[in-house]
MMTF fields as JSON, N, C-alpha, C and O atoms, coordinates in Angstrom:
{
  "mmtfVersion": "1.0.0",
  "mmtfProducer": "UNKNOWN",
  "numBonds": 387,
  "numAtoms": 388,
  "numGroups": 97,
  "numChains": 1,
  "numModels": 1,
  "chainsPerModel": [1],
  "groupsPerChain": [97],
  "chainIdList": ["A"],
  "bondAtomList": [4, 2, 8, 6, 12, 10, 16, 14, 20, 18, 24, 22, 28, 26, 32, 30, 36, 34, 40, 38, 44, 42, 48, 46, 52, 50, 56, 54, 60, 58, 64, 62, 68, 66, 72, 70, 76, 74, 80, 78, 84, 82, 88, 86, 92, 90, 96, 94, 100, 98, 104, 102, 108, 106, 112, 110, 116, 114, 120, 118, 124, 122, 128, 126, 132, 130, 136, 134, 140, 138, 144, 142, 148, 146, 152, 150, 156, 154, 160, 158, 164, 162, 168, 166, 172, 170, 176, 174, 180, 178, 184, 182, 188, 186, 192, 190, 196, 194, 200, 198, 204, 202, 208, 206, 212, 210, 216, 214, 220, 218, 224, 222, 228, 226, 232, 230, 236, 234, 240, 238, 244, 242, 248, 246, 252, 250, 256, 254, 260, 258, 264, 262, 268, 266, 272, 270, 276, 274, 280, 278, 284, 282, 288, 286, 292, 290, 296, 294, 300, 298, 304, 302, 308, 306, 312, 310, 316, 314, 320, 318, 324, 322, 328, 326, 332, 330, 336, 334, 340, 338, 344, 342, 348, 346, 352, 350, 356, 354, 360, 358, 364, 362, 368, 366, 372, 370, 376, 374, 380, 378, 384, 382],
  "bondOrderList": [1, 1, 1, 1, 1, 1, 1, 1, 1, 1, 1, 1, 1, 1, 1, 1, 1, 1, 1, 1, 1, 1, 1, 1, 1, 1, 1, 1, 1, 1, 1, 1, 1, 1, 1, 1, 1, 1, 1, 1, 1, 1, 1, 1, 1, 1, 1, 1, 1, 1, 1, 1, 1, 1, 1, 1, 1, 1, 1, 1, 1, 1, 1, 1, 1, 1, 1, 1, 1, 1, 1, 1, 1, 1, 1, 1, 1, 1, 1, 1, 1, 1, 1, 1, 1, 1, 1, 1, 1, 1, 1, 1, 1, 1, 1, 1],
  "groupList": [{"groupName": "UNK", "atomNameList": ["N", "CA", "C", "O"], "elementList": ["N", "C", "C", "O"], "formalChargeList": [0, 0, 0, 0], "bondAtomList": [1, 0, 2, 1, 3, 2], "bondOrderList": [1, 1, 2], "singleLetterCode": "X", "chemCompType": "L-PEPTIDE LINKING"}],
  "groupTypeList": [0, 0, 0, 0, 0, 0, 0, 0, 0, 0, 0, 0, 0, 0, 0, 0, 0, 0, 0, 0, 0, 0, 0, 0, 0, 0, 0, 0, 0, 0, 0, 0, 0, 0, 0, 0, 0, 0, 0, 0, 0, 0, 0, 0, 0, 0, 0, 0, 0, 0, 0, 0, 0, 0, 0, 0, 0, 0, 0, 0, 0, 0, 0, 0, 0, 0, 0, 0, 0, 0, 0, 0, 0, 0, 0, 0, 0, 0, 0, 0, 0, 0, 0, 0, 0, 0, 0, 0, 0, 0, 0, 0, 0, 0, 0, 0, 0],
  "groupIdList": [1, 2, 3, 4, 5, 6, 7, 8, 9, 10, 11, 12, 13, 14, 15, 16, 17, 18, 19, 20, 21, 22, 23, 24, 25, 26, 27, 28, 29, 30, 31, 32, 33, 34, 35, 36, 37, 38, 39, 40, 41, 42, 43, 44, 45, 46, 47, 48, 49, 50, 51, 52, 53, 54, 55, 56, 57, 58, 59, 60, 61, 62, 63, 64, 65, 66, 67, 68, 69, 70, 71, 72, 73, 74, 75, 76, 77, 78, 79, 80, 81, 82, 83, 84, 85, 86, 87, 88, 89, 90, 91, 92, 93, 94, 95, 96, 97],
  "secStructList": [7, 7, 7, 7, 7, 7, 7, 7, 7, 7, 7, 7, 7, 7, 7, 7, 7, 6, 6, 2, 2, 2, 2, 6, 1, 2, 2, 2, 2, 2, 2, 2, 2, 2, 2, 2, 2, 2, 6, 7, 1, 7, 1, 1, 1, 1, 1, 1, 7, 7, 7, 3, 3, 3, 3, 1, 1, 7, 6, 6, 6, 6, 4, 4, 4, 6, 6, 7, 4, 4, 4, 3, 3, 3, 3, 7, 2, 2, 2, 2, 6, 6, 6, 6, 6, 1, 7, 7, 7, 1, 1, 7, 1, 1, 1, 7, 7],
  "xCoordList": [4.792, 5.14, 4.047, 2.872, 4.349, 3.526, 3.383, 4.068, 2.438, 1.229, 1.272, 0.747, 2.142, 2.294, 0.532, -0.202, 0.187, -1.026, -0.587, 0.103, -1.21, -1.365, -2.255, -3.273, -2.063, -2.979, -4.246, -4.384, -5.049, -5.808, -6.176, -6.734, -5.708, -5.972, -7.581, -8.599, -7.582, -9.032, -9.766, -9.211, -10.945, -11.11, -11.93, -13.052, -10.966, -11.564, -12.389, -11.965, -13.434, -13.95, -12.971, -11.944, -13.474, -13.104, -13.491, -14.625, -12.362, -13.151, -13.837, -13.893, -14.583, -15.056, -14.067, -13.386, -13.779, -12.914, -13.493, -14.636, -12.565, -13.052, -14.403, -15.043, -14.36, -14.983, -16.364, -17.325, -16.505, -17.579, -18.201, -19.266, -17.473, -18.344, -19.063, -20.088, -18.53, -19.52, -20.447, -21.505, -20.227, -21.531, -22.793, -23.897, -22.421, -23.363, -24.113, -24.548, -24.198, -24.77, -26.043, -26.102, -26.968, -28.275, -28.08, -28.85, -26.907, -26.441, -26.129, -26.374, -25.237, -24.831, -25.818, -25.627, -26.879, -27.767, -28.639, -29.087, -29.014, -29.779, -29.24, -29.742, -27.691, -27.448, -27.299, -27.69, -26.57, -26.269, -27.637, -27.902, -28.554, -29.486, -30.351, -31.01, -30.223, -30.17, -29.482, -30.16, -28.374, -27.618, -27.719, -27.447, -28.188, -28.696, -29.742, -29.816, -31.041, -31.908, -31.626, -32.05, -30.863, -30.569, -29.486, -29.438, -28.753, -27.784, -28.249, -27.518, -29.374, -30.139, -28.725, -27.91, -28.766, -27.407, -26.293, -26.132, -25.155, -23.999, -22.87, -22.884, -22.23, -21.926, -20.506, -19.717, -19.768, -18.531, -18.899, -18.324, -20.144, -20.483, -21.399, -21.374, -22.281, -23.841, -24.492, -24.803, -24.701, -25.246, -25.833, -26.629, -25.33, -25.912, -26.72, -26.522, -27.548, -28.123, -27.269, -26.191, -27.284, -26.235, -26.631, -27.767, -25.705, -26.486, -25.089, -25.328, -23.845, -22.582, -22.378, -22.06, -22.565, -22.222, -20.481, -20.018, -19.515, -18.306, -17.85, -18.394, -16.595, -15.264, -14.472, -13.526, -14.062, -13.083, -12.024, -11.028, -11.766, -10.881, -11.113, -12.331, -10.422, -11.301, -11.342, -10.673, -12.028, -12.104, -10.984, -10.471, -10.605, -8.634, -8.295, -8.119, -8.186, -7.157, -7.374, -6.566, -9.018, -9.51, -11.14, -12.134, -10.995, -12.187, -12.76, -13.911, -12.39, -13.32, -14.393, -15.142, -14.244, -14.819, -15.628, -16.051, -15.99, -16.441, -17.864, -18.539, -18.586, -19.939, -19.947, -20.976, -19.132, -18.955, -19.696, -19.12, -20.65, -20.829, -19.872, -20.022, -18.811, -17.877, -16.956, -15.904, -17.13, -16.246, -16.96, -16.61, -17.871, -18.816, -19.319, -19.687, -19.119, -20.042, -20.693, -20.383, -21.899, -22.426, -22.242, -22.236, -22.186, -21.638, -22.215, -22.974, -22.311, -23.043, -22.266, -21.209, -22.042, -21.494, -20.238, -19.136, -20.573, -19.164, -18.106, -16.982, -18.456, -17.409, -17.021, -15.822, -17.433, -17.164, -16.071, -15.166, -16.533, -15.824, -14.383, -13.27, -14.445, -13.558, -12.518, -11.356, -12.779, -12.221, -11.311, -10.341, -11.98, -11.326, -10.485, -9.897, -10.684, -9.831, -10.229, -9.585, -11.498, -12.222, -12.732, -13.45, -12.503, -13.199, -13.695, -13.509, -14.463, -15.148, -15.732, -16.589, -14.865, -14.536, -15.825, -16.28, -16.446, -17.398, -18.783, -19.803, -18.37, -19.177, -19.528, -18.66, -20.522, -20.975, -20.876, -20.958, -20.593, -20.955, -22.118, -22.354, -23.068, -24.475, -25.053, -26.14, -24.158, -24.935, -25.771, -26.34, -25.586, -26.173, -24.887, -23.845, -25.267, -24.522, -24.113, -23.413],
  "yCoordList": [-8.059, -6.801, -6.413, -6.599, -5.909, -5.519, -3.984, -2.979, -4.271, -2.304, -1.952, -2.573, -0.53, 0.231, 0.659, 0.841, 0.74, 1.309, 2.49, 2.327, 3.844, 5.019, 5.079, 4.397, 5.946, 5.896, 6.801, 7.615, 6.507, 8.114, 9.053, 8.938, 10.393, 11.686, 12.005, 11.79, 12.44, 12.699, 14.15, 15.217, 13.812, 14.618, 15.921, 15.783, 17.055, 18.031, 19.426, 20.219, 19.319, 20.885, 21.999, 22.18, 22.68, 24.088, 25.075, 25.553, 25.452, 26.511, 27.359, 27.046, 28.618, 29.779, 30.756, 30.777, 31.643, 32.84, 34.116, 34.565, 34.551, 35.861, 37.055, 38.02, 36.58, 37.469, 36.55, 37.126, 35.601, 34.843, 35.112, 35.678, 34.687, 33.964, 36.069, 36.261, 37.005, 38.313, 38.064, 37.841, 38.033, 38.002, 37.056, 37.424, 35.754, 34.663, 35.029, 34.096, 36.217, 36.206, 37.208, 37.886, 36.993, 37.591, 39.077, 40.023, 38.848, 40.342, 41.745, 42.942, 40.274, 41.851, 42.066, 43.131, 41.248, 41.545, 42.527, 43.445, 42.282, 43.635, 44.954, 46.068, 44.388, 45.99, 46.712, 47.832, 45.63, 46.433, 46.85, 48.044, 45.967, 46.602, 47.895, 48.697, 47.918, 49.233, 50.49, 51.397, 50.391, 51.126, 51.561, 52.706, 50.353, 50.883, 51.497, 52.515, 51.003, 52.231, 53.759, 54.746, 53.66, 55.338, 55.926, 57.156, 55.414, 55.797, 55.188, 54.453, 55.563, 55.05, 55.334, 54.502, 56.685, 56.942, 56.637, 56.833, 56.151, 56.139, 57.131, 58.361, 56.559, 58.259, 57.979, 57.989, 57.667, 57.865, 58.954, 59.948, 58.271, 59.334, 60.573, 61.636, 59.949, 60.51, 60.783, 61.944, 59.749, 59.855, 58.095, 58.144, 56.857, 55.679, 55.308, 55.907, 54.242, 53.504, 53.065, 53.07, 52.465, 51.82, 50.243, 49.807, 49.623, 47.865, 47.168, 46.106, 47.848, 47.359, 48.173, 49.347, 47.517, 47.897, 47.758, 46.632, 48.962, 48.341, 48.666, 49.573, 47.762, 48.185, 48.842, 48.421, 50.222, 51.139, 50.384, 50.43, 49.655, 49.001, 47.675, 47.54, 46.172, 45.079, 44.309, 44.446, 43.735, 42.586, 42.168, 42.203, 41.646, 40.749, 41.451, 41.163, 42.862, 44.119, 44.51, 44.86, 44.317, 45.134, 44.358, 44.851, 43.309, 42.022, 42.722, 42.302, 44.298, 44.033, 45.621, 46.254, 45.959, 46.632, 46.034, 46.921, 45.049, 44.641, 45.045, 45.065, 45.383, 45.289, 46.92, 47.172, 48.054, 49.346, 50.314, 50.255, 51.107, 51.942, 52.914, 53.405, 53.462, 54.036, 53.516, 54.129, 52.47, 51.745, 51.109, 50.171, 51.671, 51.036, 52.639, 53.737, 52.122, 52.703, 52.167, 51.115, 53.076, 52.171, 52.592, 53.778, 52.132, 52.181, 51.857, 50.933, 52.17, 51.503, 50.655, 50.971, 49.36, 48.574, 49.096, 48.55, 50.331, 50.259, 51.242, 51.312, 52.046, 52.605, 51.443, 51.548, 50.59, 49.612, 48.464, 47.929, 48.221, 47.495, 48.757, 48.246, 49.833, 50.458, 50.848, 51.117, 50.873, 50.815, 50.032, 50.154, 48.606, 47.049, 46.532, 45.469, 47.702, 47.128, 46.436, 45.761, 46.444, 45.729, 44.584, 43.959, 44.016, 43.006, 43.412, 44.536, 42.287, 42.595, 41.52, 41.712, 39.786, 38.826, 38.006, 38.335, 36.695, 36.103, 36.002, 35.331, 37.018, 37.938, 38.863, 39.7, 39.247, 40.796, 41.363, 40.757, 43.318, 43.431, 43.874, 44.452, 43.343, 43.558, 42.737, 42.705, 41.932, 40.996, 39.505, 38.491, 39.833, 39.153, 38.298, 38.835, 37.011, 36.202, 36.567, 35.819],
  "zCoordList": [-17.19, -16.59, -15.59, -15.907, -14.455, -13.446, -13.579, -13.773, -13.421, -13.6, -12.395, -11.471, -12.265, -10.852, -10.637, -11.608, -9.583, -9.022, -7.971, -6.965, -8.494, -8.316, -7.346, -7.469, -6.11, -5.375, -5.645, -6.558, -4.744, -5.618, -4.804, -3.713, -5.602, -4.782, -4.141, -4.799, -3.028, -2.345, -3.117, -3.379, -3.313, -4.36, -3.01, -2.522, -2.709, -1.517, -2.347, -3.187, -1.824, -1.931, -2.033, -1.378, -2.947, -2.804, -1.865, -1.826, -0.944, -0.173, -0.801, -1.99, -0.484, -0.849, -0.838, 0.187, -1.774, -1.637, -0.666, -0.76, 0.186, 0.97, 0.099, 0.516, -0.786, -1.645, -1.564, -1.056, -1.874, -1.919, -0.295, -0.049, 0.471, 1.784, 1.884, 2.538, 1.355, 1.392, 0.892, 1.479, -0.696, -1.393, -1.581, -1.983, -1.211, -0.876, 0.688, 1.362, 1.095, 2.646, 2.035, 1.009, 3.079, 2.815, 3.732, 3.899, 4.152, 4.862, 3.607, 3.461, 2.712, 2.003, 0.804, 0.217, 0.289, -0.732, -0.201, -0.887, 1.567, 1.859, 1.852, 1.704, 2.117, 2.358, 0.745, 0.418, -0.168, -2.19, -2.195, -2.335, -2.053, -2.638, -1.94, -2.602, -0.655, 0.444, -0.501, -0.983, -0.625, -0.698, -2.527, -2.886, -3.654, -4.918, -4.904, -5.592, -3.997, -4.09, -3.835, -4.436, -2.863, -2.457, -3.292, -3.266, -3.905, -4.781, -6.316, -6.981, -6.67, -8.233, -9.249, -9.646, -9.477, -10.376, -10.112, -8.907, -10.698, -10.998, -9.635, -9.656, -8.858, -7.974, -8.479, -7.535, -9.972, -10.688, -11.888, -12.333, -12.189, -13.663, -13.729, -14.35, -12.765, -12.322, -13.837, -14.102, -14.828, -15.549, -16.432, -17.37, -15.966, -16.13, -14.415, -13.358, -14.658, -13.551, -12.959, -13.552, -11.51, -10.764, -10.847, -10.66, -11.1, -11.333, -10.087, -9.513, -9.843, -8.842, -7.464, -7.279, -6.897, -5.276, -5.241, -5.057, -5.426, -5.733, -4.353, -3.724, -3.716, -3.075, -2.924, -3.59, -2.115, -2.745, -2.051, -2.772, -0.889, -0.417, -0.774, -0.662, -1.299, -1.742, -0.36, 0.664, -0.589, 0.718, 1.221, 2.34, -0.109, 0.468, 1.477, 2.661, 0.617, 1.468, 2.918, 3.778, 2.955, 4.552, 4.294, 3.76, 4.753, 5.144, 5.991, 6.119, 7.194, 8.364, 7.605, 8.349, 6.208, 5.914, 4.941, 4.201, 4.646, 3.45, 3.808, 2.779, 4.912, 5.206, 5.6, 6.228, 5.421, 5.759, 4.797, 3.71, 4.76, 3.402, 3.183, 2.064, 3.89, 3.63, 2.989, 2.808, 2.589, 1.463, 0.42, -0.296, 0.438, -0.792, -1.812, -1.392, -3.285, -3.884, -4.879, -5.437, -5.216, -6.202, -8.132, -8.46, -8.578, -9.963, -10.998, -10.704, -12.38, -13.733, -14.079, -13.532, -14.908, -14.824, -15.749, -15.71, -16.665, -17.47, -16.801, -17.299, -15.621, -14.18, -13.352, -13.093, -12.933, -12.526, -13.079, -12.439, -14.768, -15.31, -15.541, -15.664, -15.574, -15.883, -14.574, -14.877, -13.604, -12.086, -11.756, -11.007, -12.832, -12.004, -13.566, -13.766, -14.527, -16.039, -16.72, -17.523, -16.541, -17.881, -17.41, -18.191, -16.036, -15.652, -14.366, -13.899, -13.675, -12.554, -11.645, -10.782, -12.111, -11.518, -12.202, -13.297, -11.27, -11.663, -10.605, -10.759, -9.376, -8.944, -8.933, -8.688, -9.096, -9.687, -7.621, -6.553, -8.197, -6.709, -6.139, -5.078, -7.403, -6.792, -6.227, -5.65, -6.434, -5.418, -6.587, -6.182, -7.675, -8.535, -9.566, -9.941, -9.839, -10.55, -11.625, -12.306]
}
């Protein structure tokens, strides 16, 4: 019996998600963290630290704001996790892994 031979699939990179090619830039770590110093507290609770630079519009939605502070706030992580439903992806939006 003869053994079919399968060709083989090219094994391609993963692009980066719109979300990534933001947060991997040394643009937006200056600006979260710009923008956590001046906003130390929470501006959902005003009563935890801010550790998330969040999205009020997400990237997907409006990419030409992702670098806007009018669409940014900053958040404690459990307003944040509570914003986005309990999760908050496998990028943080502070800018940190």
């Amino acid at each position: 019996m003869v053994e079919r031979l399968r060709p083989r699939r090219a094994k391609l990179p993963k692009l980066p998600t719109p979300r990534q090619l933001v947060y991997w830039t040394s643009r937006w770590r200056r600006l979260s963290r710009a923008l956590r110093r001046a906003h130390p507290v929470c501006q959902r609770c005003d009563q935890d630290l801010t550790y998330d630079v969040h999205h009020v519009r997400t990237i997907e939605e409006a990419p030409h704001l992702a670098y806007d502070p009018s669409n940014l706030m900053c958040l404690c992580r459990a307003c944040h996790a509570e914003v986005h439903g309990g999760h908050t992806g496998s990028i943080s939006e502070g800018g940190r892994g």
